[in-house]
TORZA-451930 format. One record per residue: residue in one letter; x, y, z of N, C-alpha, C, CB in turn. Coordinates in steps of 0.1 Angstrom, whole numbers, padded with zeros to 4 digits, always signed. Atoms other than C-alpha are relative to their C-alpha. Last residue first. Glycine has a CB too. Example, Ala and Ser with C-alpha at 12.3 -4.5 7.8 and 13.67 -1.06 7.14 Angstrom:
TORZA-451930
S-0009-0011+0000+0137-0011+0071-0008+0011+0008+0004+0005-0014A+0009-0012+0000+0123-0045+0078+0009+0012+0000-0010+0000+0012
This chain:
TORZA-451930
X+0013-0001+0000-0102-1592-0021-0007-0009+0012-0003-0003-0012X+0004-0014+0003-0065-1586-0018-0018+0002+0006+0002+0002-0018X-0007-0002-0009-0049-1618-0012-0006+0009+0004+0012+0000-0001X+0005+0011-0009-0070-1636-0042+0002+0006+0018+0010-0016-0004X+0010-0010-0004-0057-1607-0062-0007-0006+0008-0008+0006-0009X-0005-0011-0014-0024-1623-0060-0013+0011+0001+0017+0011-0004X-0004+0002-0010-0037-1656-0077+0005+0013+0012+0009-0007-0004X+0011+0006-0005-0056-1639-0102+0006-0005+0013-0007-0011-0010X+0001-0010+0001-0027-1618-0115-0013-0008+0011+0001+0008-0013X-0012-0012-0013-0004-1647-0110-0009+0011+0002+0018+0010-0007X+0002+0008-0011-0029-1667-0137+0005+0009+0016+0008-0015-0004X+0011+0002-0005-0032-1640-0158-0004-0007+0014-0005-0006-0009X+0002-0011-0011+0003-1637-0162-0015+0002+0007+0004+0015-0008X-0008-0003-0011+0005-1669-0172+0003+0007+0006+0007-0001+0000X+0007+0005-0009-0026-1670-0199+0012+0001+0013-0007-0014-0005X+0012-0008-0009-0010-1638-0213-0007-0008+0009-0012+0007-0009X+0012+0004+0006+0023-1657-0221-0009+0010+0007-0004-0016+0002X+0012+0008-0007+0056-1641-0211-0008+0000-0009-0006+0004+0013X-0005+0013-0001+0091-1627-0226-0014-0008+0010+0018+0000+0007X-0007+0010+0013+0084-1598-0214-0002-0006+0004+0012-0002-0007X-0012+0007+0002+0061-1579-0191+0001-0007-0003+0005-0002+0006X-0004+0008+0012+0049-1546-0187+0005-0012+0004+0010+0007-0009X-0012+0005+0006+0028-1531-0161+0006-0004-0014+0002-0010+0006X-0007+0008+0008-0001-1511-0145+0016-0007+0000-0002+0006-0011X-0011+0006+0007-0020-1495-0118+0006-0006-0009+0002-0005+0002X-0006-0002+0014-0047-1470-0109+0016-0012-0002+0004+0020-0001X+0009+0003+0006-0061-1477-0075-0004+0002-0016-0008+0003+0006X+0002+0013-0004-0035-1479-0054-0012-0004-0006-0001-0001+0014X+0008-0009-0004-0012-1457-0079-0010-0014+0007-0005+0012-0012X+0015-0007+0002+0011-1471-0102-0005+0009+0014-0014-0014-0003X+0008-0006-0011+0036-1497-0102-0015+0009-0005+0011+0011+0009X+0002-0011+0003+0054-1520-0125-0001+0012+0010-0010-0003-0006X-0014-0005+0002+0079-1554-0123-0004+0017-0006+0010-0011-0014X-0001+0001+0008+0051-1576-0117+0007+0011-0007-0008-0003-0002X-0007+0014+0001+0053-1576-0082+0001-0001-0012-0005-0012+0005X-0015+0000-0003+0049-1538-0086+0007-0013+0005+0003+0009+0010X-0009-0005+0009+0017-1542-0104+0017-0001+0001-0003+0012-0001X-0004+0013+0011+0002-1567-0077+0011+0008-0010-0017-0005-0011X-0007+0015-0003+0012-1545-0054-0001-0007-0005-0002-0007+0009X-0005-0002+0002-0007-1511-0072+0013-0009+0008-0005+0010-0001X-0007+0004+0016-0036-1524-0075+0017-0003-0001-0001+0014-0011X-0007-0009+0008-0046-1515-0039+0009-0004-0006+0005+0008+0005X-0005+0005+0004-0079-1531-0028+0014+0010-0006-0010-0006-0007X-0009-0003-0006-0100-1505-0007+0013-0010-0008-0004-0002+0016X+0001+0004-0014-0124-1508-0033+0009+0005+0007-0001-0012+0003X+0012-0006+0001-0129-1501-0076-0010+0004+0016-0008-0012-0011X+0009+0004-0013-0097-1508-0078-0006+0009+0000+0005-0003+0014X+0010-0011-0003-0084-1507-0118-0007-0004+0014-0010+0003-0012X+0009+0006-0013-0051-1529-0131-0008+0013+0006+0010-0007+0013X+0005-0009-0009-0037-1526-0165-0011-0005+0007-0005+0011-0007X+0012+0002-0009-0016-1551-0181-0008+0012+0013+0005-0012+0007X+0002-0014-0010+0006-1550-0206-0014-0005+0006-0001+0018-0010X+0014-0001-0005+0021-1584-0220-0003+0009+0008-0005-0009+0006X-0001-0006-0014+0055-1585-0241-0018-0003+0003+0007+0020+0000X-0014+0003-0011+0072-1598-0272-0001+0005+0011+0013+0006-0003X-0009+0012+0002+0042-1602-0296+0014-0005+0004+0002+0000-0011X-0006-0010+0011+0017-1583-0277+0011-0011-0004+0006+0017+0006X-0008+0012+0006-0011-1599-0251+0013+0002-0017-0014-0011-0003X-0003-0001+0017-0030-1569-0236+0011-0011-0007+0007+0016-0003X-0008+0006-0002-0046-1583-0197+0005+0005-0022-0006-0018+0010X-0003+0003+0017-0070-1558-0193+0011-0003+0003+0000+0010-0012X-0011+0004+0007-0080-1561-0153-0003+0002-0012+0006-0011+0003X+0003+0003+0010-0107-1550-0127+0013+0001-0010-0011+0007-0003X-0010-0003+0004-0108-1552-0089-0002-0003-0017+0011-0009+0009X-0006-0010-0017-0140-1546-0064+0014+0003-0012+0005-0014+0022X-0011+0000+0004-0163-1553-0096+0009+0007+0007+0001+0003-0009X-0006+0009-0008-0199-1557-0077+0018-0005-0007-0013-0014+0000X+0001+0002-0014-0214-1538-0105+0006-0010+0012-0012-0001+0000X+0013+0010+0000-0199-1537-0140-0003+0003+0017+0004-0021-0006X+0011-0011+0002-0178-1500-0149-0016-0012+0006+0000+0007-0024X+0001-0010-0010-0147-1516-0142-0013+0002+0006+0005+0013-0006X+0006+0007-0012-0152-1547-0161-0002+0014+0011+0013-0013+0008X+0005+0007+0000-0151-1525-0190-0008-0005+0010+0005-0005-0004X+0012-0007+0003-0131-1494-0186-0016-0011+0003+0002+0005-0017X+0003-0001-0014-0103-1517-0185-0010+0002+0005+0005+0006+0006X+0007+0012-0005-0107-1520-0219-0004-0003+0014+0008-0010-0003X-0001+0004-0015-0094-1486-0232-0009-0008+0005-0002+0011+0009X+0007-0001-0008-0092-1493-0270-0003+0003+0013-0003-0007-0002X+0009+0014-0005-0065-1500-0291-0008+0005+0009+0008-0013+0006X+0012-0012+0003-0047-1471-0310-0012-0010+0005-0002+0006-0019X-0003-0015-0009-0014-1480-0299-0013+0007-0004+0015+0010-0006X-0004+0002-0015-0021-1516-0313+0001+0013+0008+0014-0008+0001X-0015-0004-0004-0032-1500-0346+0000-0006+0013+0004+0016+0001X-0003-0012-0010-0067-1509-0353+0015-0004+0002-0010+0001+0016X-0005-0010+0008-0079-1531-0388+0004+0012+0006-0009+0002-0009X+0005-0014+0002-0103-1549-0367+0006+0012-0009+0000+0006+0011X+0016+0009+0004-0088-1587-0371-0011+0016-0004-0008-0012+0021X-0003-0002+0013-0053-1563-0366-0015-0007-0004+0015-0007-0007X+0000-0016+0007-0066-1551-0333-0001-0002-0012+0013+0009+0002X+0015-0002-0002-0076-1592-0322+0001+0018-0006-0004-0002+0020X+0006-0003+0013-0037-1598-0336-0016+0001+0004+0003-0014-0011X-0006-0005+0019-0024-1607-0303-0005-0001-0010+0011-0005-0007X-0012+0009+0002-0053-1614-0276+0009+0003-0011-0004-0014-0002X-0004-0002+0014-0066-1587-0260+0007-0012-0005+0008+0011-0001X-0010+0003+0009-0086-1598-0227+0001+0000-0015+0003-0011+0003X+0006+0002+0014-0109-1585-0203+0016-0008-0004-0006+0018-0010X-0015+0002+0006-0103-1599-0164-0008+0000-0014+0010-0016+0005X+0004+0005+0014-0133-1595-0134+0013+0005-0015-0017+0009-0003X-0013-0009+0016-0122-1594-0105-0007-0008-0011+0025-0007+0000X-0011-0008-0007-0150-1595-0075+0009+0007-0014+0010-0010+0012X+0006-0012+0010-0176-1615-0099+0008+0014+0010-0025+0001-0001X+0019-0005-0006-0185-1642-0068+0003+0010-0012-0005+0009+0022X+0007-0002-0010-0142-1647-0069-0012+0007+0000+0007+0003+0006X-0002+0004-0011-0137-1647-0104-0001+0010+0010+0010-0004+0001X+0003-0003-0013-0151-1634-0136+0004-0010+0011-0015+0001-0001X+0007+0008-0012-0144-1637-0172+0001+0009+0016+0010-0015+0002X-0006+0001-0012-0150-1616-0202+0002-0008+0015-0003+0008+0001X-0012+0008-0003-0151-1628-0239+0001+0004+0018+0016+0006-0012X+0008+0012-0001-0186-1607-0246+0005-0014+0012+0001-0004-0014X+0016+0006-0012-0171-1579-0228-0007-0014-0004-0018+0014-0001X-0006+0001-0010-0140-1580-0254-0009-0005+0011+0006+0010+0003X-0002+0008-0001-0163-1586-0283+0010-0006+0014+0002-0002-0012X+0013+0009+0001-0185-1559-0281+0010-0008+0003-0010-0002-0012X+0004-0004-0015-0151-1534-0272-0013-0014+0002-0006+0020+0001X-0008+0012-0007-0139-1552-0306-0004+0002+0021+0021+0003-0006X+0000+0008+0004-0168-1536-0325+0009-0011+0011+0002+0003-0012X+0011+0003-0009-0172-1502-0306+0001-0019-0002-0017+0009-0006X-0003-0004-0014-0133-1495-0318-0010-0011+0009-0003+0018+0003X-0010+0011+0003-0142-1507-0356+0007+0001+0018+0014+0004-0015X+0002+0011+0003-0166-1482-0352+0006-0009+0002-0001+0000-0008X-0003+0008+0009-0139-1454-0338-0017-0014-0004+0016-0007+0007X-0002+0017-0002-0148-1439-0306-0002+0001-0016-0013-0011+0012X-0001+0003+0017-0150-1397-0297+0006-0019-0003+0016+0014-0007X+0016+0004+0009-0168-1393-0264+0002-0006-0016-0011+0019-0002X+0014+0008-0005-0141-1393-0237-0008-0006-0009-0008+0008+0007X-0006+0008-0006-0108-1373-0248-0011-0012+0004+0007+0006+0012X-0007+0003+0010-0128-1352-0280+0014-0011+0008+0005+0016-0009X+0000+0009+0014-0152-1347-0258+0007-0006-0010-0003+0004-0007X+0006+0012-0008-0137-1336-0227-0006-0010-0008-0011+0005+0009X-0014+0007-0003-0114-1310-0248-0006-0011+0008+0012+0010+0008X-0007+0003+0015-0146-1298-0266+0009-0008+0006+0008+0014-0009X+0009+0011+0006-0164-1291-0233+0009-0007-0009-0014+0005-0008X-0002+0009-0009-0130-1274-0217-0013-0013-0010-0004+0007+0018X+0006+0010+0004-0129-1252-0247+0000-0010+0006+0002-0004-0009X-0002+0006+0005-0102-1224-0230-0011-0012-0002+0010-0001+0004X+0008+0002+0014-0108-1194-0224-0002-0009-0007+0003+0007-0008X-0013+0001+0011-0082-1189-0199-0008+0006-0014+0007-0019-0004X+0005-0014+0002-0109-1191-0171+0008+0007-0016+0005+0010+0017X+0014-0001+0013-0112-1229-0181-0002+0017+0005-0020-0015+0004X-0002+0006+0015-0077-1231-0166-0008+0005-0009-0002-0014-0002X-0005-0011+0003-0085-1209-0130+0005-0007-0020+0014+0005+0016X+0006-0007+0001-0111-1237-0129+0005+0011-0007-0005+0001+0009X+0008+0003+0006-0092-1266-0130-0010+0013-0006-0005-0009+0007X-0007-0004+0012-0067-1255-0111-0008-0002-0011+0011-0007-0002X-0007-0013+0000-0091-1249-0083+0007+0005-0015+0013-0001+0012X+0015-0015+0008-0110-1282-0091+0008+0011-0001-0017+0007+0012X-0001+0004+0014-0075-1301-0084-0011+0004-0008+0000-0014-0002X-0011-0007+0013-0070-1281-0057-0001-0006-0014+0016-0002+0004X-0001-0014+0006-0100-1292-0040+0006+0007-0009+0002+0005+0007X+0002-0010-0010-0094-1327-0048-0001+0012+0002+0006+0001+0006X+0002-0017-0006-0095-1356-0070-0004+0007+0008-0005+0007-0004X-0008-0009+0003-0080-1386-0069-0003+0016-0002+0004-0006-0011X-0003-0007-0016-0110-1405-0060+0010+0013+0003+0007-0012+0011X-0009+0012-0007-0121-1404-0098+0007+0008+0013+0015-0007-0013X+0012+0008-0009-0151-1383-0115+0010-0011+0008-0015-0009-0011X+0000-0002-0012-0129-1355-0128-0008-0008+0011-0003+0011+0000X+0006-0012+0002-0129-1361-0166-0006+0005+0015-0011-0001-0012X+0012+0003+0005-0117-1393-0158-0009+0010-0003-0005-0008+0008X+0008+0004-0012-0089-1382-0133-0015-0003-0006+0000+0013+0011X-0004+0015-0010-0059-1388-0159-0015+0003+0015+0025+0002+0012X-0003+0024+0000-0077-1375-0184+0002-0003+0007+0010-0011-0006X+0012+0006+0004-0090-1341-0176+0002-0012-0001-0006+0004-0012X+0006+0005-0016-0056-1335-0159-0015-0004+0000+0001+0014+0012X-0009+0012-0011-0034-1338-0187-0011-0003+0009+0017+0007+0010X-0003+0015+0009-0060-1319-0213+0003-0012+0009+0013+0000-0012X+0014+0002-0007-0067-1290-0187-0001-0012-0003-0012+0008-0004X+0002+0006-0025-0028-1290-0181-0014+0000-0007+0003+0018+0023X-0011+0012-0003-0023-1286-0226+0000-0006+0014+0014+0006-0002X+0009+0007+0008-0056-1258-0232+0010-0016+0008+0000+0005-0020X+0010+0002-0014-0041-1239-0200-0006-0013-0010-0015+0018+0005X-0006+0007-0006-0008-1236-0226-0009-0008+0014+0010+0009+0003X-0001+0014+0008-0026-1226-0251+0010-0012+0003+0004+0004-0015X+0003+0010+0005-0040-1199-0235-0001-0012-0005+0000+0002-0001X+0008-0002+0014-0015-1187-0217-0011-0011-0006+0012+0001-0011X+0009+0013+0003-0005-1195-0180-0010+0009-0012-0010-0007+0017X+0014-0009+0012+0018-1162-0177+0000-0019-0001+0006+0016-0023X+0002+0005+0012+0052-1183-0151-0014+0002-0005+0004-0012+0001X+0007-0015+0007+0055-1168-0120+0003+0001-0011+0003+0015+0006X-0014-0007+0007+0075-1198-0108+0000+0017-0004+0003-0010-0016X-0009-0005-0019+0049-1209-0078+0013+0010-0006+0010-0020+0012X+0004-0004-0005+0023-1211-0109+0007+0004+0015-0008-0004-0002X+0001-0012+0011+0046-1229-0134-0009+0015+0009-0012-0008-0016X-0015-0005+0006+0050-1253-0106+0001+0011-0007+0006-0008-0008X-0005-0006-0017+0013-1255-0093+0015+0007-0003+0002-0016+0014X+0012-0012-0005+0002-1261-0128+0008+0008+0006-0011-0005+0011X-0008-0014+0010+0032-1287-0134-0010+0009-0003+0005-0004-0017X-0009-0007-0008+0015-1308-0106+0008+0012-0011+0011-0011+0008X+0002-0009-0012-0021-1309-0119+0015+0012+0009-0006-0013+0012X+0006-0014+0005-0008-1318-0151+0004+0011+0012-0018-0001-0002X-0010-0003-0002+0008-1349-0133+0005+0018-0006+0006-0013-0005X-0005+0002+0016-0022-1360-0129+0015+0010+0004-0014+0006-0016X+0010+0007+0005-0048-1359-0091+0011-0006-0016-0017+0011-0002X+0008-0012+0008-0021-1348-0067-0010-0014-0008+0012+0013-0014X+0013-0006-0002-0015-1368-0037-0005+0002-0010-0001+0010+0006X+0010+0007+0007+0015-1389-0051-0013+0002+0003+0001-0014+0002X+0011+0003-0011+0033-1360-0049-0010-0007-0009-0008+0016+0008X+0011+0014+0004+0069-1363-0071-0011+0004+0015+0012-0022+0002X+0015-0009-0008+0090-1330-0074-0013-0013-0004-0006+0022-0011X+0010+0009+0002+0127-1347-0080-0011+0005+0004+0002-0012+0006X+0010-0004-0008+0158-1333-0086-0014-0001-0003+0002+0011+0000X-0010-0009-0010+0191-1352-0096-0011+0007+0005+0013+0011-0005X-0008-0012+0007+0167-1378-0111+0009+0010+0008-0010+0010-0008X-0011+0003+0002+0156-1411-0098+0010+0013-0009-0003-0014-0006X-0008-0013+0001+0129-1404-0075+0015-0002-0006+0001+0006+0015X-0009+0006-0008+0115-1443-0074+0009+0018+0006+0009-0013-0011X-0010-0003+0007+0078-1433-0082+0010-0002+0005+0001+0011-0004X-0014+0006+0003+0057-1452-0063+0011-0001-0006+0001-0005-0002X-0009+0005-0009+0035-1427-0054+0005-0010+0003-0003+0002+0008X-0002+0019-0007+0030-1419-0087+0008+0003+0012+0012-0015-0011X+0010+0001-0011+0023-1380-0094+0000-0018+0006-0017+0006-0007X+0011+0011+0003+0052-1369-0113-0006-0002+0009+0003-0012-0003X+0009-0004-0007+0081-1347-0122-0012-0007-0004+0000+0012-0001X+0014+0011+0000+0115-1360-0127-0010+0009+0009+0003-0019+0007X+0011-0004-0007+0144-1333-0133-0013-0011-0001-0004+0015-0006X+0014+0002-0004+0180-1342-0146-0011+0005+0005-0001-0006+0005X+0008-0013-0011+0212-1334-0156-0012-0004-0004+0003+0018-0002X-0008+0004-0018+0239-1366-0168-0005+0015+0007+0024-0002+0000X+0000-0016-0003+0226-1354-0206+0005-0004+0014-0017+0010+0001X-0010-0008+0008+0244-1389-0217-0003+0013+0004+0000-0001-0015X-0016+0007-0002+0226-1412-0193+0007+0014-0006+0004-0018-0009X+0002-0004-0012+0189-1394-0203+0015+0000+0008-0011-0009+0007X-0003-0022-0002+0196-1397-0235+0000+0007+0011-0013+0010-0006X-0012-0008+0004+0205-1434-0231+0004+0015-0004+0004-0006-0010X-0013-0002-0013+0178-1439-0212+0009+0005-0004+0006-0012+0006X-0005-0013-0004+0155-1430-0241+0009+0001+0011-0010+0008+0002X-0011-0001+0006+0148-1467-0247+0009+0017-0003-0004-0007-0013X-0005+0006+0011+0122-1471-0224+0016+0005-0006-0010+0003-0010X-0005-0004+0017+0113-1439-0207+0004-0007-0011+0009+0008+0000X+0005-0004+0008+0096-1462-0183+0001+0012-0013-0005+0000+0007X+0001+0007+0012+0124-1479-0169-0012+0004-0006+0000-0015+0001X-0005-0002+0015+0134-1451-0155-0002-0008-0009+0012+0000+0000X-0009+0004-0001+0105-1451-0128+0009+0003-0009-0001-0010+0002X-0005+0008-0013+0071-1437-0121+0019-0003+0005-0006-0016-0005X-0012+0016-0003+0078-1419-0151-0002-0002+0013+0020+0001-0003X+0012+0016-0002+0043-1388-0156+0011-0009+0002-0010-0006-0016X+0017-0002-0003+0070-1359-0170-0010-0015+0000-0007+0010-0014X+0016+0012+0001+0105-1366-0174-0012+0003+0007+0002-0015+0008X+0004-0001-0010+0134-1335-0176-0015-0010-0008+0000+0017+0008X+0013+0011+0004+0162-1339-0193-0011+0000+0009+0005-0016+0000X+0011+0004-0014+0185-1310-0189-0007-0009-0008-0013+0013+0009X-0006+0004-0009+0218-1301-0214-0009+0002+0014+0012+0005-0001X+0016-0010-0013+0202-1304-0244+0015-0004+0014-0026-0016+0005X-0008-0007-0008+0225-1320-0278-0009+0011+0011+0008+0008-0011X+0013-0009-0008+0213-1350-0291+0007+0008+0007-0012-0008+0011X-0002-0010-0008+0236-1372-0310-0010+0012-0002+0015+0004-0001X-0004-0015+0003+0221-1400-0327+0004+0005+0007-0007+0008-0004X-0009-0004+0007+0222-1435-0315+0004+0011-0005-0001-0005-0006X-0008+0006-0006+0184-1448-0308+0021+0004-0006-0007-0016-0002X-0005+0015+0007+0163-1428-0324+0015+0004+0007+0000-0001-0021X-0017+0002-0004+0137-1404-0303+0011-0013-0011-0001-0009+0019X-0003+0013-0002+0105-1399-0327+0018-0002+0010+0000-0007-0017X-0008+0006+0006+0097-1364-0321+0005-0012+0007+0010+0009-0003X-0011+0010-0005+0073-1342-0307+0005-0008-0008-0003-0007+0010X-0014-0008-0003+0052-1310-0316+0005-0011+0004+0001+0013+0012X-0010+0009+0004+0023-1332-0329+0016+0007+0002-0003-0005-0017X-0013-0008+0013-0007-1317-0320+0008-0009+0002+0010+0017+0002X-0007-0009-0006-0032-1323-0289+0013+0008-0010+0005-0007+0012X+0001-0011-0004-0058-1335-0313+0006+0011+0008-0007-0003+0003X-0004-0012+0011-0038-1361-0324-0004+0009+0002-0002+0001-0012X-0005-0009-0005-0045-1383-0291+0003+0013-0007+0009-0005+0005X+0014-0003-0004-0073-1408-0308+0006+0014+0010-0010-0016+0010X+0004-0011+0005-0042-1415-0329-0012+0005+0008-0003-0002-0014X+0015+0001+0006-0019-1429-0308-0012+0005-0001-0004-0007+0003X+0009-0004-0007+0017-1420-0304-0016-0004-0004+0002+0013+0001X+0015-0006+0006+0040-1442-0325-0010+0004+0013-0008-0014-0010X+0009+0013+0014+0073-1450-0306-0011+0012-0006-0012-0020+0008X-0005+0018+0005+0095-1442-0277-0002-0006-0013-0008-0012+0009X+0010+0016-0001+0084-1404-0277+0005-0009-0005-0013-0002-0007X-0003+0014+0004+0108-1372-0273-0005-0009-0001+0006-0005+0005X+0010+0010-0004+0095-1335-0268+0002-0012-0004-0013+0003-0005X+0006+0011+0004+0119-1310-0274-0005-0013+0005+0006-0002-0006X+0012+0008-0006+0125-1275-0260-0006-0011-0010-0013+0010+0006X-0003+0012+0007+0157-1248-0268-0013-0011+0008+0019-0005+0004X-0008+0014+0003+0150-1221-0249-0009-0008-0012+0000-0011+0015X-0013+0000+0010+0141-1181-0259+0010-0015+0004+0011+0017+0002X-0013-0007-0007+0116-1182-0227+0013-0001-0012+0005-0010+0017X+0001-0013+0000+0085-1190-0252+0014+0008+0007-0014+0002+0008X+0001-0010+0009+0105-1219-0255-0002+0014-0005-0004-0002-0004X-0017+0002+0002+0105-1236-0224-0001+0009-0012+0008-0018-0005X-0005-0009-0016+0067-1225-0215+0012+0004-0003+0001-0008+0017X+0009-0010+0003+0055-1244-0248+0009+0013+0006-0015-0004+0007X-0009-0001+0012+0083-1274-0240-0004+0015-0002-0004-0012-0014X-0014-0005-0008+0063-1275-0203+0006+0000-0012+0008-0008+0012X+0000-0011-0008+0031-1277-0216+0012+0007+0002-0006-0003+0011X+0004-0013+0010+0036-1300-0247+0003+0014+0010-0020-0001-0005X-0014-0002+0006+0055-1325-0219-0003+0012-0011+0005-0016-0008X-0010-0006-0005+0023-1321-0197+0013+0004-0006+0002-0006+0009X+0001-0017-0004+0000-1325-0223+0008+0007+0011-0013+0004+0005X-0001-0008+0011+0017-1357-0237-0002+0014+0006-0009-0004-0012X-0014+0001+0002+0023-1376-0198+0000+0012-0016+0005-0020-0003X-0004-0004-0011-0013-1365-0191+0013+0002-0003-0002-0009+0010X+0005-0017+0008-0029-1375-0226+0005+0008+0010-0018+0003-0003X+0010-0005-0002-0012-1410-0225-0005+0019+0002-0002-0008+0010X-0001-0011-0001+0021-1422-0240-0012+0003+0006+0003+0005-0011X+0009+0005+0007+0031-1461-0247-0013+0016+0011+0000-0022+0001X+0004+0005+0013+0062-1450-0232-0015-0006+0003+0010-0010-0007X-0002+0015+0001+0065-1421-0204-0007-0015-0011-0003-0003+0013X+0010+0005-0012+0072-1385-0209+0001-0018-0001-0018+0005-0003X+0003+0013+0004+0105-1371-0220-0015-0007+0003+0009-0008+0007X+0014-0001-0005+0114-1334-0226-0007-0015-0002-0009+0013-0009X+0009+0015+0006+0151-1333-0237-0013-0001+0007+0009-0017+0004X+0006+0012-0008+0160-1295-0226-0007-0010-0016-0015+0007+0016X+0000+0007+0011+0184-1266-0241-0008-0012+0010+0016-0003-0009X+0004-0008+0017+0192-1234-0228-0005-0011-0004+0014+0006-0011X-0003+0011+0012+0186-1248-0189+0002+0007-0012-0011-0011-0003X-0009-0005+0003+0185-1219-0158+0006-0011-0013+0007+0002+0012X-0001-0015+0002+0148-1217-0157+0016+0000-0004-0005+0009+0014X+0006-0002+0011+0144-1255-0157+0005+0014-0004-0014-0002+0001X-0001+0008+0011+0169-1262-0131-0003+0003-0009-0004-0009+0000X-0006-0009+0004+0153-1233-0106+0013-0006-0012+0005+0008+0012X-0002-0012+0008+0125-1244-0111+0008+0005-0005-0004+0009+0003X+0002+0009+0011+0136-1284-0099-0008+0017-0009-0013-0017+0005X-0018+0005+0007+0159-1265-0072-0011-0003-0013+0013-0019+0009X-0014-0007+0005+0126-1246-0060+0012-0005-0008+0006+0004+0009X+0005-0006+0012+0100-1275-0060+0009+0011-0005-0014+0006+0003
């Protein structure tokens, strides 16, 4: 944890990356730590692959489209939430060209691929761990900076009802919402707020769902253009998983997303089952009971199938 403070603290200028197709962990942590950067008279920008999605706007829009080619001038990059590199996507090459690094993250399958690396796949989000950091640094946890970790770490542990959390992850939790900060509000506005046109395709996903082994895995599916049939942004698509998850006797549960040059797939154990081997045969990882992937150049019924076959091993 030292070298990777004492990195940050001695940077004028940082690229601030989280990982693509963005969640509220990877954003509030990268807000958090830009916030922090700044107030200290640095230089602090927030990079995203693509279009963030809208059900996230509430956290603000301090970040910027990376494009491919420009000169960027920072001399730290530091990745928030990346398992790996291939999840900053097409920001490698910013990463390559600052040739100074910091990865910080809660996958314990992260690869540790930066010059200094503060990865515990204990914690509950990756919030949790840029907490602890900012709090070992003696770094003022401001308001509006408690608002950004309560955000990260409300989401990634389901607004705290997933195994992943632990004492410390209440602790921080707490000393957060002493801040002053709208914890209800910020639970609502990650959890409760749904689109129409949202509830509509969520009906038709569950309708569409199958079931193998006895109703063990159960598998939603997006098929390309099912968003546009609704008039939703692909990046603004629904959490499906959620679905089978949530049915009884669902040891393992899948959304299989079907996109026009790739297939994402999020995996959810609901058992001792750990996700996070199928994922990384499929070129992802995760967590053993949080996992996903990407991957090209494939059909959704073909990954499906593999996905079914290696959960066969599992269950």
């Amino acid at each position: 944890m030292e070298k990777v403070i004492e990195k940050i603290m001695s940077a004028r200028s940082a690229a601030i990356l989280p990982h693509v197709n963005e969640d509220a962990d990877a954003l509030g942590s990268c807000f958090a730590l830009a916030g922090v950067m700044r107030s200290m008279g640095k230089k602090a920008v927030v990079y995203v692959n693509g279009t963030v999605e809208g059900r996230l706007s509430f956290m603000g829009s301090e970040y910027e489209e990376y494009v491919p080619g420009k000169k960027y001038e920072h001399d730290l990059c530091v990745c928030l939430d990346c398992g790996d590199l291939g999840r900053i996507g097409g920001r490698r090459e910013l990463f390559d060209a600052i040739g100074n690094s910091v990865n910080i993250d809660h996958h314990y399958t992260n690869t540790n691929f930066a010059d200094e690396n503060y990865v515990d796949g204990s914690a509950s989000s990756t919030g949790e761990i840029l907490y602890r950091l900012l709090k070992n640094a003696g770094i003022e946890i401001t308001k509006e900076t408690a608002r950004r970790l309560y955000t990260a770490i409300c989401s990634d542990t389901g607004c705290f009802k997933y195994s992943s959390v632990s004492p410390e992850t209440m602790r921080a939790a707490a000393e957060l919402i002493e801040t002053g900060i709208d914890h209800a509000e910020i639970a609502r506005l990650l959890f409760d707020c749904e689109t129409l046109e949202a509830a509509k395709l969520k009906a038709e996903a569950t309708e569409k769902m199958e079931s193998f082994y006895g109703g063990k895995l159960r598998i939603v599916t997006m098929p390309e253009g099912m968003c546009g049939r609704y008039g939703i942004a692909v990046e603004d698509a629904p959490n499906l998983v959620d679905i089978p998850r949530t049915i009884v006797g669902t040891e393992i549960a899948v959304c299989i997303k079907e996109l026009e040059d790739e297939v994402r797939v999020n995996l959810r154990s609901n058992g001792e089952a750990d996700v996070s081997i199928i994922a990384a045969k499929l070129g992802g990882g995760g967590h053993k009971k949080a996992a996903g992937c990407t991957v090209k150049n494939a059909s959704a019924d073909g990954v499906k199938e593999e996905i079914i076959k290696e959960c066969g091993y599992l269950i």
